[in-house]
N, C-alpha and C positions, 0 to 999 in steps of 0.2 A: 624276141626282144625281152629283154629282162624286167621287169617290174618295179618298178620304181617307187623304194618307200624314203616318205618325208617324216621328220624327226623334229618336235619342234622344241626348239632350246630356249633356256629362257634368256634374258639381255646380261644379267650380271654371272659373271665367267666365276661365282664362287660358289658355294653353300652346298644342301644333299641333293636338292632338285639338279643342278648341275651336273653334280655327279657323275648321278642316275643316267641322266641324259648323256654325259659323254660316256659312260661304260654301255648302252645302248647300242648308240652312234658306231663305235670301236669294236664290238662285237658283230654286227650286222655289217657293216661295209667288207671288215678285216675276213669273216668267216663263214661268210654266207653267198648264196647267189644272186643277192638281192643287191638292186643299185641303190645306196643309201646318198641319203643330202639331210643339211642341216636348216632347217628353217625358223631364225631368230625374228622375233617380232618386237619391235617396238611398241610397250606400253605409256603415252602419255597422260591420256586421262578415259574417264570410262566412257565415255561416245563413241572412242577410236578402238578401245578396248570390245567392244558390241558391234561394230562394222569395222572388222578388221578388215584394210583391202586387200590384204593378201590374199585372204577367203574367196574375197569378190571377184579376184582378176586370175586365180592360178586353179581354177576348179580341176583343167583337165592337166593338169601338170604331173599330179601325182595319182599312183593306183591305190593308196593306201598311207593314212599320215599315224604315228605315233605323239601320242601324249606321255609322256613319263608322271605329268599329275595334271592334274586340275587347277595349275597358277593362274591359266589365262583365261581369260573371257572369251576368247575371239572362237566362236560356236562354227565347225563347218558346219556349211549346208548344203552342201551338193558332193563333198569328200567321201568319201567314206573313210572308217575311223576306229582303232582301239585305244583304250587307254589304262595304264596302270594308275592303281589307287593303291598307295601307299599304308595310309592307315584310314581309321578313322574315330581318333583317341580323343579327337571333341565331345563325342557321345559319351563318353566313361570318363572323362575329367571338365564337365562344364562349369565348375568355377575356380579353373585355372585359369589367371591371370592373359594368357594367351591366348585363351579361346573364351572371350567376352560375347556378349548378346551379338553386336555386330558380325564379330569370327564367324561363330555358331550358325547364326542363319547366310550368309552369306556362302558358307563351308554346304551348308543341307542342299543351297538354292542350286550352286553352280554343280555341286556333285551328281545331284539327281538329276540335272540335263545329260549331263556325259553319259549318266549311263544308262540311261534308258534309251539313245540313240548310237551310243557303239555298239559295233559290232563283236566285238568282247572284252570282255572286262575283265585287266590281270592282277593279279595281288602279290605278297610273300610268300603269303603261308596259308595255310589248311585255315587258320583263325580270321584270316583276312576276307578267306570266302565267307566264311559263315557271318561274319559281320557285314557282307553286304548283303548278304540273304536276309540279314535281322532287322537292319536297320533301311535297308531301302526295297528288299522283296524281289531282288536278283535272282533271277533263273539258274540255277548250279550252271546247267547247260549252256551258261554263257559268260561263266567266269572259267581264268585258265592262273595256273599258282608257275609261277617262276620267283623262285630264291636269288634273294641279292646276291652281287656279286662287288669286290671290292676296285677302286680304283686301277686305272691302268700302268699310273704310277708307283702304286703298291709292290705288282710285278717287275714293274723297271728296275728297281732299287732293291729290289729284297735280297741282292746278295753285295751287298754295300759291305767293304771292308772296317772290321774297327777304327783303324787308324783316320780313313775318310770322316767317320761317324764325329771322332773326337774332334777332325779339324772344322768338320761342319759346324760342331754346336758350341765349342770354345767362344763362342763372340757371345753366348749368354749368360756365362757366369752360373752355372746351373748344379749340385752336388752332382758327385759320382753315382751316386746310389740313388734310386727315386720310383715313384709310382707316377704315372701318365694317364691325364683324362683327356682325349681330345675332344673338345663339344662348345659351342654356341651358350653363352649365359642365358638361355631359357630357363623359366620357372622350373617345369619339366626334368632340365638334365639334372636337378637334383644334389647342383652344387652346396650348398648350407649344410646339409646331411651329412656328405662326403666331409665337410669341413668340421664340424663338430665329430665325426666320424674318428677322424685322427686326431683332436681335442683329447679325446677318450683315453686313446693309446696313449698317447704323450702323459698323459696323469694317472695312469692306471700299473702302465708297464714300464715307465719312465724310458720310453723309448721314442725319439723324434723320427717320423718318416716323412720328407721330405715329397712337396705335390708338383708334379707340373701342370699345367694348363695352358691349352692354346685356344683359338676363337678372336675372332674381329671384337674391337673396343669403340666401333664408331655408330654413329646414331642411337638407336634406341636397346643397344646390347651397353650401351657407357652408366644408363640410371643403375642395372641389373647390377654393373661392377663395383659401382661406388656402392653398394647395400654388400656384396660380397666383402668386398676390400675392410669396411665400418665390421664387420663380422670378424674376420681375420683379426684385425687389432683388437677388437674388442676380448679374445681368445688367445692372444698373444702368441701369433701365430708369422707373424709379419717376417722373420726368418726362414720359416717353414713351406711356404706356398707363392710357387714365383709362375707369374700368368708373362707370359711370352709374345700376347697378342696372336696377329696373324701369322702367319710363316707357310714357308715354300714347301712344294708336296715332296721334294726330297730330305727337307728338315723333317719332316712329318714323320717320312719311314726311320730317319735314322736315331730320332726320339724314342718310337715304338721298340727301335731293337737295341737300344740303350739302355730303358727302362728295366724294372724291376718287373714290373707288370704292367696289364691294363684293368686300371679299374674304373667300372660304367655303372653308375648308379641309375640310372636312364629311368625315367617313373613310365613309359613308351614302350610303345611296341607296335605291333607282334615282334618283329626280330628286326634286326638293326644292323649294320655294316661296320662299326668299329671293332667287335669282337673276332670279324673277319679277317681283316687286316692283320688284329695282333697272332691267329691263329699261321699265315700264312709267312709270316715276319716271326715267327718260335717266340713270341713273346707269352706267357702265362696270361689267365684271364682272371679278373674278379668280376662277379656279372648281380645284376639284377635279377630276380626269380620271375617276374611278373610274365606271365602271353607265355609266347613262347620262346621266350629265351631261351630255357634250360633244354630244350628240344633244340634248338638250334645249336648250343652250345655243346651237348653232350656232352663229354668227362676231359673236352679243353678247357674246362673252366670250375673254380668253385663259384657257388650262388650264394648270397645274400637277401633279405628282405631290405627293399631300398627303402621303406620308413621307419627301420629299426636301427637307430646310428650303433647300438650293441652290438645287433648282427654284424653291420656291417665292419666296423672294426676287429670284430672276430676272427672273421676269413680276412680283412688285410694283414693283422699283423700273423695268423701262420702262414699264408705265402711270404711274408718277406724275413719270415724266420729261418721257415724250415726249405732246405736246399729241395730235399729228395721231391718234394710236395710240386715243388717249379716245376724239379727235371719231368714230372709223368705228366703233369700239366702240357707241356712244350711238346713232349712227344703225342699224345693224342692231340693237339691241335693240329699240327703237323703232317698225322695220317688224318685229317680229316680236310685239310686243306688239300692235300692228293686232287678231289674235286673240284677246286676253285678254279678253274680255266678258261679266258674268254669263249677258246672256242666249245665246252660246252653249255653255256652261259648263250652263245651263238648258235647254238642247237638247239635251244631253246625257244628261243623268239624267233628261230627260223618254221618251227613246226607251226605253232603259234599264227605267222603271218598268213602262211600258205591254207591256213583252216580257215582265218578270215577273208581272204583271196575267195575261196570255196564258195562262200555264206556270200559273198557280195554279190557274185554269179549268178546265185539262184534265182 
């Protein structure tokens, strides 16, 4: 009989956590021998969040549940369990605005439960283990590194015709020519920088380049906009920088492969899934240096220092100068996207499950 791993998704169908969780889900059902199911849990408040009855009533349901992070509270107790920890960039930027006193211990509280009772503990990258060795005293021996992989839409779409591209995005009135950030108005993604970034250019080089930006404007992402927006004007920019709101995962790709490039100012890390995207989509990268980016990125991308808006204007305006710069840009991202593929992304987290299987036995 096959094995039965539960996947547990979070309620809202948007953002990275989601992602993560449906490139999971997609990869393990799609690639593997394992019988995958999705397990969404309603959070309404934190009592139900702490006796979750899922936990309570479905102990022998599954042989094995995946966490893709640590959003939920709902602690199994009789499951057995691994979980991926994405970052843990609280500890190296604690008076960022997003990781306040409450964040912080809240982020230390629920982190340090998951992992001292999974059965192993996955990351990105080489830097992600060593930060749970530093900061919580993780056994090597029970961390496993699996590299992100990019949505499954990404794939779908990646050989979208121009002509499609153009009748996609014609309903936003958007220039021909342009740079692409896709990301959430967090502190973090290091929009201000980016904006004063091409301030620079535009007064230096007397050359206007043209931003787009995409990301949800509702709730507490609306304060973040109006402080952006008040910037813009105040920079006289309001021609220059057109935010698009939310949009659909096929708008998504055919922005990336519209663009001039992708530039990520991202103050985060270890490594991140938009440079992915653009590398598998032949779009050019402009990247942050910080973690491991530039290891991640290899020679698809030029780097920047994202708190030096010099820098960072440096490498935007010779990628959207010089041609030849794109073209070898495109081309190493391209052989390095060669790798990107659910199924070994699925071979991954197949080895992975079957070693946690092992440990459970014992």
């Amino acid at each position: 009989m096959k094995k039965k791993i539960g996947i547990l998704m979070p309620s809202i169908n948007s953002g990275g956590v989601f992602q993560l969780a449906s490139s999971i889900f997609e990869a393990i059902s799609s690639f593997s021998q394992f019988q995958c199911s999705k397990i969404i849990v309603e959070e309404r408040n934190f009592l139900k969040k702490i006796i979750s009855p899922f936990f309570q009533n479905h102990n022998k349901e599954f042989d094995l549940i995946i966490f893709p992070t640590p959003f939920s509270f709902c602690f199994p107790r009789k499951i057995p369990f691994i979980i991926f920890i994405p970052d843990l960039m609280h500890r190296y930027y604690p008076s960022f605005p997003e990781y306040g006193l409450k964040q912080r211990i809240t982020r230390d509280m629920v982190y340090k439960h998951y992992l001292k009772r999974s059965i192993l503990n996955l990351v990105d990258s080489q830097q992600g283990a060593d930060d749970l060795n530093k900061f919580f005293g993780i056994e090597r021996e029970r961390i496993r590194i699996i590299p992100y992989i990019p949505a499954s839409y990404v794939f779908k779409y990646k050989n979208m015709e121009k002509e499609a591209i153009e009748d996609l995005l014609k309903k936003y009135n958007i220039p021909d020519k342009f740079i692409f950030y896709p990301a959430q108005l967090w502190y973090h993604k290091n929009h201000a920088r980016l904006i004063k970034a091409l301030s620079l250019i535009k007064k230096q080089k007397k050359i206007t380049i043209p931003l787009v930006l995409v990301g949800s404007l509702a709730g507490r992402y609306y304060k973040r906009y109006k402080k952006i927006r008040s910037l813009i004007k105040d920079l006289d920019m309001e021609d220059q920088v057109f935010h698009l709101n939310y949009v659909s995962d096929k708008e998504i790709v055919a922005l990336y492969k519209k663009s001039v490039a992708l530039v990520f100012p991202t103050l985060l890390g270890p490594t991140n899934i938009p440079p992915l995207e653009a590398m598998i989509l032949g779009t050019p990268i402009i990247c942050s240096n910080l973690f491991e980016m530039p290891k991640q990125i290899g020679k698809a991308g030029i780097l920047f220092n994202p708190f030096k808006e010099e820098d960072m204007a440096e490498k935007i305006y010779r990628v959207w100068q010089e041609q030849g710069l794109k073209e070898k840009l495109i081309k190493y991202g391209q052989k390095k996207a060669e790798t990107l593929t659910l199924n070994s992304y699925a071979n991954n987290w197949e080895e992975v499950i079957e070693k946690a299987l092992q440990k459970k036995e014992l």
